[in-house]
gemmi code that builds the backbone of each chain (N, CA, C; Angstrom):
import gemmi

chains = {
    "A": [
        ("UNK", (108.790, -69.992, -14.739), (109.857, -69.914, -15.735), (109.768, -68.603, -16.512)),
        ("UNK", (110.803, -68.047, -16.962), (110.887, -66.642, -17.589), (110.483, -67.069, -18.726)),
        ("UNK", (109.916, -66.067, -19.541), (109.303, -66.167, -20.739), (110.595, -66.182, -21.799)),
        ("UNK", (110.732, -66.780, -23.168), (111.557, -65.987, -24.391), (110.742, -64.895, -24.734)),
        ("UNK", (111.628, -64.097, -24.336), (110.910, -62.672, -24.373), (111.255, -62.062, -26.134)),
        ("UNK", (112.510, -62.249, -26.364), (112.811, -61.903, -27.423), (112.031, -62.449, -29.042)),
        ("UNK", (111.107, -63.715, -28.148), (110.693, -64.628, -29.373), (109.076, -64.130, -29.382)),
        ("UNK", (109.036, -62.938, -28.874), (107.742, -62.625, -28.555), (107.692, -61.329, -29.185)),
        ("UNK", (106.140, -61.236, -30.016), (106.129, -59.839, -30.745), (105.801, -59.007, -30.025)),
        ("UNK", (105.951, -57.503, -30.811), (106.027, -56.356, -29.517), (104.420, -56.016, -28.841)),
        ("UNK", (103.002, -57.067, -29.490), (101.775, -56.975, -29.159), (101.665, -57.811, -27.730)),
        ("UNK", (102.897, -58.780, -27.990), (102.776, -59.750, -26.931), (103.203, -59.505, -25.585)),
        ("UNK", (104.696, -58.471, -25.946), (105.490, -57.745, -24.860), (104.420, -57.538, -23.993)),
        ("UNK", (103.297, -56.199, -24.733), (102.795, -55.328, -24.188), (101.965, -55.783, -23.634)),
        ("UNK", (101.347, -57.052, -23.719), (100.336, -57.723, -23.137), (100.784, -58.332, -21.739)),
        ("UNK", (102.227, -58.614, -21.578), (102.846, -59.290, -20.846), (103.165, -58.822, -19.736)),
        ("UNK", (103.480, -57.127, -19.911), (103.660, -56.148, -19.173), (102.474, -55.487, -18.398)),
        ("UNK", (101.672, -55.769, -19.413), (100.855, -54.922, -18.756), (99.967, -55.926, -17.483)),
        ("UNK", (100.333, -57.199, -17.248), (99.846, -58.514, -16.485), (100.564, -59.010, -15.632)),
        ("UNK", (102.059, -58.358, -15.685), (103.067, -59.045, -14.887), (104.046, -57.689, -14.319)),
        ("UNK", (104.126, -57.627, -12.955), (104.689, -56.085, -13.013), (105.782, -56.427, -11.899)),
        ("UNK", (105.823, -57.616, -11.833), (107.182, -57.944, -11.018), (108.553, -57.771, -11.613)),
        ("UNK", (109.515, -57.807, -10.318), (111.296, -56.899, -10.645), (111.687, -57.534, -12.079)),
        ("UNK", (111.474, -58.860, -11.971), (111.940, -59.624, -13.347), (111.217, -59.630, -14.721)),
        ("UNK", (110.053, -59.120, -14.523), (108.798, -58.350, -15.774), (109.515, -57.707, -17.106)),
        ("UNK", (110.418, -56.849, -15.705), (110.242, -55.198, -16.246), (111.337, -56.089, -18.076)),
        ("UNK", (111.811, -56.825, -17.789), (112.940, -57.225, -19.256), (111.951, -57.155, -20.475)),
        ("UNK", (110.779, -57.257, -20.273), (109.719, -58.039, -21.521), (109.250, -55.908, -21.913)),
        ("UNK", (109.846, -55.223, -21.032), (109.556, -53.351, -21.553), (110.840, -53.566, -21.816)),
        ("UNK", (112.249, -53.946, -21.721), (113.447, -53.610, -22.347), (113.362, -54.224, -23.944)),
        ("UNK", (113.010, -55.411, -23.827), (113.339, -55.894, -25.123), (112.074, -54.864, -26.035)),
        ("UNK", (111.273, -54.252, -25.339), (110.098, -53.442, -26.247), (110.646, -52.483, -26.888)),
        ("UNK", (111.409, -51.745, -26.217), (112.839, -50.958, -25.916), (113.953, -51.116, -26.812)),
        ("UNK", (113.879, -52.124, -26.599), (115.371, -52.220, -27.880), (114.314, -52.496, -29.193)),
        ("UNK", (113.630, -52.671, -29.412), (113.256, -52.544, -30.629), (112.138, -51.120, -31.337)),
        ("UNK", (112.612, -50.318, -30.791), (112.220, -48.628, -31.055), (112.728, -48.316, -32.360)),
        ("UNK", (112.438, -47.397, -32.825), (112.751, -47.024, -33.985), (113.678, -46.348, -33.565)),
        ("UNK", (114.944, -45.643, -34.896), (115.911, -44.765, -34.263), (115.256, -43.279, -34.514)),
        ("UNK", (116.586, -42.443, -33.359), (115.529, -41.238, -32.679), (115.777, -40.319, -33.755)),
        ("UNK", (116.178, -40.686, -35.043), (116.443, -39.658, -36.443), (115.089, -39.499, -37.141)),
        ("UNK", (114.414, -41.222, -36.624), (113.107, -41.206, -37.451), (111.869, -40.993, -36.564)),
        ("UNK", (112.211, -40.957, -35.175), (111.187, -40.569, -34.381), (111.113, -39.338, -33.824)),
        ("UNK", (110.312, -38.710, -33.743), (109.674, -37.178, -33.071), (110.446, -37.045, -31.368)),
        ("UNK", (111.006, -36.252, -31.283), (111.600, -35.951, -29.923), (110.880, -34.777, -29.531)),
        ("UNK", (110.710, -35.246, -27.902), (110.270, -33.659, -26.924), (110.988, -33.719, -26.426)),
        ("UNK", (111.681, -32.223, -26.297), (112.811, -31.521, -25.554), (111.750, -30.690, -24.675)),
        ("UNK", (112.416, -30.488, -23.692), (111.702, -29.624, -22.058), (110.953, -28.464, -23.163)),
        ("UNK", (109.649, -27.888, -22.568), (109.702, -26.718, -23.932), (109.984, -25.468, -23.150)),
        ("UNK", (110.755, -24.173, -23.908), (111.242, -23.531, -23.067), (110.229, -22.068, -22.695)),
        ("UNK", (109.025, -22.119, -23.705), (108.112, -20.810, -23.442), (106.644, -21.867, -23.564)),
        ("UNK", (105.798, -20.832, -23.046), (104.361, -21.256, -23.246), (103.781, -21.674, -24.472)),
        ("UNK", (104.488, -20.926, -25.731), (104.035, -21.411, -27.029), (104.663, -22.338, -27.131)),
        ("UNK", (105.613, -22.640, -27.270), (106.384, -23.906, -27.376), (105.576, -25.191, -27.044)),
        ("UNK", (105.763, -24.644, -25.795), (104.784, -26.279, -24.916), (103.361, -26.485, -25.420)),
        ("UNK", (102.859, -25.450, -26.329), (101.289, -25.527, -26.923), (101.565, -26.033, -28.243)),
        ("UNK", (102.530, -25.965, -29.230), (103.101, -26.246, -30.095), (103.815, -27.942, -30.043)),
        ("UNK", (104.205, -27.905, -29.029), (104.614, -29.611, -28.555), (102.891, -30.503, -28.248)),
        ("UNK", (102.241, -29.906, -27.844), (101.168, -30.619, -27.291), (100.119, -30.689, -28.483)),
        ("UNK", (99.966, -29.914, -29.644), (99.617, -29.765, -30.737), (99.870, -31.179, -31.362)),
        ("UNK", (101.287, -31.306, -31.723), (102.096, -32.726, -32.031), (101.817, -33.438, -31.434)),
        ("UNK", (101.796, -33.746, -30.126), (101.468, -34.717, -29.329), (100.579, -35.561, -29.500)),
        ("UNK", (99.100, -34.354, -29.888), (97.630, -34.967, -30.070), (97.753, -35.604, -31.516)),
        ("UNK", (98.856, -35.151, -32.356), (98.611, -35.769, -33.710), (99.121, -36.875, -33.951)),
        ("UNK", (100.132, -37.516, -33.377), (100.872, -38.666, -33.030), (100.118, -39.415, -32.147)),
        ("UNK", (99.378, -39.129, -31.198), (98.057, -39.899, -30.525), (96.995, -40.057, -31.592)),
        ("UNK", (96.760, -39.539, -32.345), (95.340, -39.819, -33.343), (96.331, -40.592, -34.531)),
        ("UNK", (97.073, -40.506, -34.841), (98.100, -41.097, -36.167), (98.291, -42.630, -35.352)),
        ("UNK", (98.889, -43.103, -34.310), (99.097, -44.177, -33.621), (97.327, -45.173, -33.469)),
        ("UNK", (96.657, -44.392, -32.956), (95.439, -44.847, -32.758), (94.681, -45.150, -34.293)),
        ("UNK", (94.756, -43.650, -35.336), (93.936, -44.507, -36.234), (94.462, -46.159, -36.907)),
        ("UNK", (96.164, -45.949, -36.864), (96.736, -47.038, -37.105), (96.430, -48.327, -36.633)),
        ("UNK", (96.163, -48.674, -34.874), (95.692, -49.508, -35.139), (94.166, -49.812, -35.082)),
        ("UNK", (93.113, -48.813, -35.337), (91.517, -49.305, -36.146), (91.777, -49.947, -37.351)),
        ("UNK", (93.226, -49.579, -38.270), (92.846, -49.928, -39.388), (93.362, -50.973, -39.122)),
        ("UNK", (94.440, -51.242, -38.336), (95.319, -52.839, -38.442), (93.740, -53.620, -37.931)),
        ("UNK", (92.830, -53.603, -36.802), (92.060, -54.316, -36.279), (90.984, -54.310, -37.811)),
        ("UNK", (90.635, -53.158, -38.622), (89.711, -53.862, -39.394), (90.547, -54.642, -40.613)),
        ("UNK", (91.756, -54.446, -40.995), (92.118, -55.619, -41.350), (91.781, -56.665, -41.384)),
        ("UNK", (92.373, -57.134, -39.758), (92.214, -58.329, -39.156), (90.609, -59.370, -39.205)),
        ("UNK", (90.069, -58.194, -38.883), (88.303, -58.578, -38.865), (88.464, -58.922, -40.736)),
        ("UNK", (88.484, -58.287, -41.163), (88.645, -58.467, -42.855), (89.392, -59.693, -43.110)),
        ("UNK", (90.086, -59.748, -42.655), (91.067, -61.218, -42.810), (90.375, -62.428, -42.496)),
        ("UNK", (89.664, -62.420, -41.336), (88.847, -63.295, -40.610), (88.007, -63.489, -41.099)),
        ("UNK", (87.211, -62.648, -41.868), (86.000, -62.313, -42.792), (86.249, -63.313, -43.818)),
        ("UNK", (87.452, -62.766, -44.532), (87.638, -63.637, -45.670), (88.009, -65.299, -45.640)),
        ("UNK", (88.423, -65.487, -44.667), (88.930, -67.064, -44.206), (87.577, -67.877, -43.789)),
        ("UNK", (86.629, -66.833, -43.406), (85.231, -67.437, -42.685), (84.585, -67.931, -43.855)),
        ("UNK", (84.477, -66.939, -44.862), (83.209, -67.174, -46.094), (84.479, -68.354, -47.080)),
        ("UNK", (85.887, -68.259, -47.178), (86.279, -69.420, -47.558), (86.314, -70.921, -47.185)),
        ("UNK", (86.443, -70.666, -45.582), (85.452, -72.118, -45.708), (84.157, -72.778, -45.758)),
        ("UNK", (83.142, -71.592, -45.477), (81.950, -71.883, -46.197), (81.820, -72.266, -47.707)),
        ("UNK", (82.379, -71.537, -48.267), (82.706, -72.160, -49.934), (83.093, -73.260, -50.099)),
        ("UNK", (84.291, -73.869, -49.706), (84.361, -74.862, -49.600), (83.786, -75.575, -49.178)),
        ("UNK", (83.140, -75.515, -47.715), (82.180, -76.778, -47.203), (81.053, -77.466, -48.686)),
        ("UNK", (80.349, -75.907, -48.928), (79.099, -76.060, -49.783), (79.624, -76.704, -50.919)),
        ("UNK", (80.851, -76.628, -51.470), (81.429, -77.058, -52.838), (81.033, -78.640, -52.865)),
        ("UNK", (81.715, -79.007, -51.297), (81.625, -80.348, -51.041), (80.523, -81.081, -50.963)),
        ("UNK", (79.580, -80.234, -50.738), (78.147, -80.478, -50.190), (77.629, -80.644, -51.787)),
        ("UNK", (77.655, -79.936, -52.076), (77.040, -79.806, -53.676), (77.665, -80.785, -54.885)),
        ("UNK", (79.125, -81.062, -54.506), (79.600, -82.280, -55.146), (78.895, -83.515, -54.979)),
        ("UNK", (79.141, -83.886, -53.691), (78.443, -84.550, -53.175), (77.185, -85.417, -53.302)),
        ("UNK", (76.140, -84.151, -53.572), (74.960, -84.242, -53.603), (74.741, -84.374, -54.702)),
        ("UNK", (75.504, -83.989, -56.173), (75.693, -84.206, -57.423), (76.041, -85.753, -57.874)),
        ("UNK", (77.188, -85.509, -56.813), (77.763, -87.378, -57.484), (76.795, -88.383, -57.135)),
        ("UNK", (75.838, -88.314, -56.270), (74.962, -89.237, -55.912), (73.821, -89.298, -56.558)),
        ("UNK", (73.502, -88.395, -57.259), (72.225, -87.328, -58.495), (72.368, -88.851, -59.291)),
        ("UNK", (73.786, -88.388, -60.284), (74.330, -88.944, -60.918), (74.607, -90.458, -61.167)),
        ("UNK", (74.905, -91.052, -59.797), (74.813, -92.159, -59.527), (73.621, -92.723, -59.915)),
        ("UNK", (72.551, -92.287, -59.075), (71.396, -92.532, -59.647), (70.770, -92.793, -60.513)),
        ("UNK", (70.869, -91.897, -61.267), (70.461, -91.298, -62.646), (71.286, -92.584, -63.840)),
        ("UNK", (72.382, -92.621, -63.334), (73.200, -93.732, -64.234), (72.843, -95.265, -63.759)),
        ("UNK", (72.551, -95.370, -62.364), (71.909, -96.553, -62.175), (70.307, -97.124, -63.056)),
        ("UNK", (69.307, -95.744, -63.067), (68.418, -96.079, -63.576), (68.140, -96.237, -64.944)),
        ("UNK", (69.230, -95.225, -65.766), (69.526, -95.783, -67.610), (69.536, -97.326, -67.314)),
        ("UNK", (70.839, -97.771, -66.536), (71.269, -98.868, -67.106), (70.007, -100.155, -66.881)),
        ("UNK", (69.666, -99.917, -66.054), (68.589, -100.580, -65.298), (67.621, -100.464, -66.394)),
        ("UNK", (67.429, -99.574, -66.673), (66.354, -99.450, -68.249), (66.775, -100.277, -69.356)),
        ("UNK", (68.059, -99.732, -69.628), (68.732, -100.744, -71.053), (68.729, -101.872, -71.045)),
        ("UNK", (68.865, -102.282, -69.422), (68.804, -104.235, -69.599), (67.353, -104.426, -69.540)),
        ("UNK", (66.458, -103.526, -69.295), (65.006, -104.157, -68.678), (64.601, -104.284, -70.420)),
        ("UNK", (64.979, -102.946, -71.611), (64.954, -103.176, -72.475), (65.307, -104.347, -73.318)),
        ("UNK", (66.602, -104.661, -72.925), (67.539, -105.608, -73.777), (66.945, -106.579, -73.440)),
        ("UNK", (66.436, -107.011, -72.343), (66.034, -108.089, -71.587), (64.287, -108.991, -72.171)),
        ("UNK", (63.980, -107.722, -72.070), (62.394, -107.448, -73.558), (62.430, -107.883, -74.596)),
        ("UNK", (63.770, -106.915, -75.439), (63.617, -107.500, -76.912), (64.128, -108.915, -77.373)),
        ("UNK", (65.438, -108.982, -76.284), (65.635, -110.437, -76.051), (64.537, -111.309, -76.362)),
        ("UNK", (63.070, -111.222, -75.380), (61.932, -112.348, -74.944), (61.252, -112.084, -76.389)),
        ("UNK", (61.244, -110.828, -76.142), (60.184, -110.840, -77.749), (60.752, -111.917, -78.710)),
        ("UNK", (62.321, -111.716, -79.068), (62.446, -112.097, -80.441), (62.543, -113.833, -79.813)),
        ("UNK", (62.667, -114.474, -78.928), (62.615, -115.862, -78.890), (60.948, -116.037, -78.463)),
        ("UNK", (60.033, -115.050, -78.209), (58.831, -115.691, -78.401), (58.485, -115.513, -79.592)),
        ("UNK", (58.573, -114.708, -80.507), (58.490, -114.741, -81.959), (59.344, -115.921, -82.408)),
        ("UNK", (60.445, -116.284, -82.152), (61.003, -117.410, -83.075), (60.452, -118.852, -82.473)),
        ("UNK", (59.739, -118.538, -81.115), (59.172, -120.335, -81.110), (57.813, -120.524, -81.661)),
        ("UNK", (56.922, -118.840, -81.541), (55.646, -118.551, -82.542), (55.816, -119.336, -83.993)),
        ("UNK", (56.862, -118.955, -84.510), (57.650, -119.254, -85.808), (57.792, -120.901, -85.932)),
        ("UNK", (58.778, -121.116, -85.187), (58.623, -122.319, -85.137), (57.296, -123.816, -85.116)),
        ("UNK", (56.599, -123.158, -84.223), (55.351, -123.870, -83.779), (53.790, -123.531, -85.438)),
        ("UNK", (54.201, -122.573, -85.772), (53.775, -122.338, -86.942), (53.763, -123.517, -88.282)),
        ("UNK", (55.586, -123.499, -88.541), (56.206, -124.069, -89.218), (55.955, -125.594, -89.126)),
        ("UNK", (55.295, -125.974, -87.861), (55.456, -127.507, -87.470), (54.326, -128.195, -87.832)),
    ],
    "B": [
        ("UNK", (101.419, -24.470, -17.800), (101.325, -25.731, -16.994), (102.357, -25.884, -15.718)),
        ("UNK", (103.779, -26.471, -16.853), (104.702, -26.621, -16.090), (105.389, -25.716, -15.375)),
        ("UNK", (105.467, -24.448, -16.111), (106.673, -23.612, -16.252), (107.000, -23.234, -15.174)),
        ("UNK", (106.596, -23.068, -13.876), (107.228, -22.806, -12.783), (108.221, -23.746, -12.122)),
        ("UNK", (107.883, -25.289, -12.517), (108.506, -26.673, -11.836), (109.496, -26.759, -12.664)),
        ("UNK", (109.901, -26.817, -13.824), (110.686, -27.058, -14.633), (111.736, -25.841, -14.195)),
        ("UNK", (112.102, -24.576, -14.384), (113.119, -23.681, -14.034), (113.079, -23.838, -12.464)),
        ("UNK", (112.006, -24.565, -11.644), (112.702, -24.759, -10.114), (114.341, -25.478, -10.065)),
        ("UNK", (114.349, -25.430, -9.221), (116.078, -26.373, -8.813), (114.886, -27.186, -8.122)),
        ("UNK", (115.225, -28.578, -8.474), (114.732, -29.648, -7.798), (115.703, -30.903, -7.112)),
        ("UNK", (116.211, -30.938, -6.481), (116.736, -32.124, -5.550), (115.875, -33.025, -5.240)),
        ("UNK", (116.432, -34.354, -5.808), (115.687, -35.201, -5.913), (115.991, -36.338, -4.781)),
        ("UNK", (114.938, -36.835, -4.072), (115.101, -37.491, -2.661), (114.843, -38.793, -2.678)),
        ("UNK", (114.134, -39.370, -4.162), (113.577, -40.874, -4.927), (114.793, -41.309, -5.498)),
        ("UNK", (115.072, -42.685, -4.643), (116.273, -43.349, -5.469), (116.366, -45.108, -4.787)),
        ("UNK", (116.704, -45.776, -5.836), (116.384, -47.214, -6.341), (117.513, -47.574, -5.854)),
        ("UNK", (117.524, -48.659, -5.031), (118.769, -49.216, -4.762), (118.880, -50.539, -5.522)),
        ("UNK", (119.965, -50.779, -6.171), (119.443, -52.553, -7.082), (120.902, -53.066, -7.445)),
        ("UNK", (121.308, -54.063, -6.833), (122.570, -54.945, -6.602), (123.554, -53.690, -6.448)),
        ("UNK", (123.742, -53.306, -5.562), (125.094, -52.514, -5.694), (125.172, -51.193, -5.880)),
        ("UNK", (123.493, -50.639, -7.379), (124.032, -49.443, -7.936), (122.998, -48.710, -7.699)),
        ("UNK", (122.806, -47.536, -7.198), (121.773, -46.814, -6.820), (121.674, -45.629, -8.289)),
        ("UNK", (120.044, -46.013, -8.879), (119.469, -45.353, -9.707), (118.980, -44.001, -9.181)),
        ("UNK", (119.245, -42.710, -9.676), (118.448, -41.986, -9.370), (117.340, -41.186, -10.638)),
        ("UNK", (116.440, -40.942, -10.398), (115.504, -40.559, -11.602), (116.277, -38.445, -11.767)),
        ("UNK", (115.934, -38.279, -12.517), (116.762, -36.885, -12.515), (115.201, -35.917, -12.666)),
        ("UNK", (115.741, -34.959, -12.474), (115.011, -33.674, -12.485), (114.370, -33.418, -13.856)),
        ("UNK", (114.980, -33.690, -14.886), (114.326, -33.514, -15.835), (113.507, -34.365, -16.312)),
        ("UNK", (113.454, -35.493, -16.717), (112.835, -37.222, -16.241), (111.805, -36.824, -15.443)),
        ("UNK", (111.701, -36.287, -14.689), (110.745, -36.748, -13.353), (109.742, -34.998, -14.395)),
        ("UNK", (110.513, -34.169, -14.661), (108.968, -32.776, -15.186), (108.711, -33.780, -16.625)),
        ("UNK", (109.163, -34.230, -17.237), (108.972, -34.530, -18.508), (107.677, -36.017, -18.258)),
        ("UNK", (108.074, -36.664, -17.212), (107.107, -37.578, -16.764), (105.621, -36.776, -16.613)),
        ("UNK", (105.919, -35.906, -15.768), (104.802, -34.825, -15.710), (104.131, -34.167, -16.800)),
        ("UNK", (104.441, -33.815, -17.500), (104.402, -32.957, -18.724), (103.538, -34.588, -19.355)),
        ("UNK", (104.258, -35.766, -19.933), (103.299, -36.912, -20.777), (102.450, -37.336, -19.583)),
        ("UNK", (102.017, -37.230, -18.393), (101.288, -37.803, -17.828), (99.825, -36.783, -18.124)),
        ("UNK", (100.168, -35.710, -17.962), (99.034, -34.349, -17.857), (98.718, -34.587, -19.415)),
        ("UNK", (99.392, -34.487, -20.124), (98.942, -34.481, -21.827), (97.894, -35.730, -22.155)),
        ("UNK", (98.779, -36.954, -21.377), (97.735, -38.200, -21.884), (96.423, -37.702, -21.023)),
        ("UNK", (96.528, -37.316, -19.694), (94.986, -36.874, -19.400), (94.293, -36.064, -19.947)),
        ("UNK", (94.721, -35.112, -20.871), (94.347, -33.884, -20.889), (93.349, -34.497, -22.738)),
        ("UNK", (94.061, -35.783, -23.223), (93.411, -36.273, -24.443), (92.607, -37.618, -23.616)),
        ("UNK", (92.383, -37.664, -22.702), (91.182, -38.805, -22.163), (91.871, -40.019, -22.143)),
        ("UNK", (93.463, -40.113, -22.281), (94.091, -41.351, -22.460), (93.798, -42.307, -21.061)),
        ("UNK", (93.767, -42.962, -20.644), (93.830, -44.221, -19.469), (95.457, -44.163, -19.370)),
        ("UNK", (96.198, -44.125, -17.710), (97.841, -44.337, -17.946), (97.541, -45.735, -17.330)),
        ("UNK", (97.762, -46.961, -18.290), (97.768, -48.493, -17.881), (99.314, -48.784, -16.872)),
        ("UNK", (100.670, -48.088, -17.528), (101.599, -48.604, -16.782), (102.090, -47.602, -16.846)),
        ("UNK", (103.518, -47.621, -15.789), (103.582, -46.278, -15.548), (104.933, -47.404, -14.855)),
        ("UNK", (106.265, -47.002, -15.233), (107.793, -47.751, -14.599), (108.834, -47.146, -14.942)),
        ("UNK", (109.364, -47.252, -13.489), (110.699, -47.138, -13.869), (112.025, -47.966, -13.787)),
        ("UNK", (112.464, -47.982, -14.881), (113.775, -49.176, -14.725), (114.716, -48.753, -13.768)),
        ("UNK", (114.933, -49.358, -12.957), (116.142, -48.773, -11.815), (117.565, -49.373, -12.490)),
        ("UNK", (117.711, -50.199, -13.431), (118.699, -50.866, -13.970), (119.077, -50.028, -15.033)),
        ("UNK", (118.886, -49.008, -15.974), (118.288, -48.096, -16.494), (118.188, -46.826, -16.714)),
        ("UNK", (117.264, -46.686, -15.854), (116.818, -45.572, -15.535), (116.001, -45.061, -16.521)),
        ("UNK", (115.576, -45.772, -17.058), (114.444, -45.108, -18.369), (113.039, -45.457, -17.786)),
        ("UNK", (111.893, -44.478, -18.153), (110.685, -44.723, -17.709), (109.818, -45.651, -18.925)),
        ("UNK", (109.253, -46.382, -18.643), (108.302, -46.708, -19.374), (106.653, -46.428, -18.797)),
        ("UNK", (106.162, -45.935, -19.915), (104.758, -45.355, -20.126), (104.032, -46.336, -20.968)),
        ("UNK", (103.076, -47.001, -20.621), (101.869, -47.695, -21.572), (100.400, -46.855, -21.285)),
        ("UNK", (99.934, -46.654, -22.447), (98.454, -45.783, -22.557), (97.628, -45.773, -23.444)),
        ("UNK", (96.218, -45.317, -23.207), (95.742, -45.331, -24.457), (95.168, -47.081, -24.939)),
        ("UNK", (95.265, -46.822, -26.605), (94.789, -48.268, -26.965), (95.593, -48.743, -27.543)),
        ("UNK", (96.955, -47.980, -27.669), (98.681, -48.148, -27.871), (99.511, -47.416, -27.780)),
        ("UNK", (99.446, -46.776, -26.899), (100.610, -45.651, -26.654), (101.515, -46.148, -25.926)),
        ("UNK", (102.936, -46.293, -26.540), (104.084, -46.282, -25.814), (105.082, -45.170, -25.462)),
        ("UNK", (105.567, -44.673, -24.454), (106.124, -43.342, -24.584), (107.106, -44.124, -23.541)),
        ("UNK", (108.640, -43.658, -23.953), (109.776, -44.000, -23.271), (110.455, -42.590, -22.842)),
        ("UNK", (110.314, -42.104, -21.303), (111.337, -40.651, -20.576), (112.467, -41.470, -19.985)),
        ("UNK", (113.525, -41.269, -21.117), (115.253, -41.359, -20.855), (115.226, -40.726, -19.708)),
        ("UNK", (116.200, -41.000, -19.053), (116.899, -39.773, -17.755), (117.548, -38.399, -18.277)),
        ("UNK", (118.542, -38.249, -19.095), (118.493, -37.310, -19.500), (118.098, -36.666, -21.358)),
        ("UNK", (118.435, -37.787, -21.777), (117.430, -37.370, -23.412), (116.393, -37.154, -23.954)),
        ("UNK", (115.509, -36.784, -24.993), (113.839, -35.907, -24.795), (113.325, -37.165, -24.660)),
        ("UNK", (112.214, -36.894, -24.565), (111.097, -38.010, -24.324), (110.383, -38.157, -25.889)),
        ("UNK", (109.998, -39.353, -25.975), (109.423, -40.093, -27.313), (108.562, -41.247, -27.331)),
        ("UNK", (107.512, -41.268, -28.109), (106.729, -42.498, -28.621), (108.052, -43.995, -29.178)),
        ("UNK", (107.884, -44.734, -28.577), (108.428, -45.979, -28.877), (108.880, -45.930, -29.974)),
    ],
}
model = gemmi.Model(1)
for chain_id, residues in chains.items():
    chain = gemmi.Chain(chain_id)
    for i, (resn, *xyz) in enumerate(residues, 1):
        res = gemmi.Residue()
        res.name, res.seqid = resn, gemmi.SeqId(i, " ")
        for name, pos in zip(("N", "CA", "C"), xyz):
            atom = gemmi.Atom()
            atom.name, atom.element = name, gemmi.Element(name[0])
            atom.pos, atom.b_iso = gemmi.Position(*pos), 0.0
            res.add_atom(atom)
        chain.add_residue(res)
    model.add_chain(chain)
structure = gemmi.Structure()
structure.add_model(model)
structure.setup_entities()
């Protein structure tokens, strides 16, 4: 089945082309094609007509090859940068969770064993004061 | 480089036959192909693709680690 070529970015074209080089291919370099910049804003070579010329064109040439190329190192360290940053964000998050986590259960704890104290207390002064009041009593008798 | 091929008269004997309409690549197209093919070698480029539309008649050039260069049949040649 033919690809939607048009629904495809021009990284994808080029990937597509450069893997598929059959008669019906060649559409996925047109649509690359129709989306060129116009030729007011792009650099044109005309035939050159003397030797300086053509050293003067090839001058340009190399600078539009190093201008294209550094362009995309920087788009790729972007990308790595992008990736970078999405990587250590979900590590943050994981650990957030981890550390919540490991907190709320601290906590749990920690609130289990007050309370556990307060009744073992309450539970004490409770006995005390009815063994003092039957002391009392048995006194009294 | 060129300068002797380019002011030749060249008759051109390469031609695409495709439903009906026969493409021919032109004389100038075909030195200007020459001219970005020698340059991308001449900067260590790799030529990955290298076509011509017979529907067309425009060349497409892929090189490099993104070089696109499109040789019209008869208009200058240019980066994408």
């Amino acid at each position: 089945m033919k690809p939607n070529f048009e629904a495809m970015s021009n990284k994808e074209l080029r990937a597509y082309a450069l893997t598929h080089r059959g008669d019906e291919d060649i559409e996925a370099l047109r649509v690359l094609f129709s989306r060129r910049s116009s030729d007011s804003e792009a650099t044109l070579f005309y035939l050159p007509k003397t030797q300086e010329e053509e050293q003067q064109q090839f001058e340009l040439f190399k600078q539009i090859v190093s201008k294209i190329e550094t362009k995309k190192d920087f788009h790729n360290l972007e990308e790595e940068l992008q990736k970078e940053r999405e990587l250590e964000e979900k590590i943050r998050q994981k650990l957030e969770k981890e550390i919540e986590e490991e907190l709320r259960a601290k906590i749990e704890r920690e609130l289990e064993d007050k309370i556990r104290q307060k009744l073992e207390e309450e539970i004490e002064e409770k006995l005390r004061q009815k063994i003092e009041k039957e002391k009392d009593q048995e006194t009294q008798s | 480089m060129v300068g002797k091929l380019w002011s030749a008269h060249t008759d051109y004997s390469i031609h695409v036959t495709i439903e009906e309409s026969t493409i021919y690549p032109t004389a100038q197209q075909a030195i200007n192909c020459l001219i970005v093919c020698q340059w991308l070698s001449n900067c260590y480029k790799d030529i990955h693709l290298f076509r011509f539309d017979a529907k067309t008649g425009v060349v497409y050039i892929l090189a490099g680690d993104n070089l696109e260069i499109i040789v019209p049949p008869n208009d200058p040649w240019r980066f994408l």
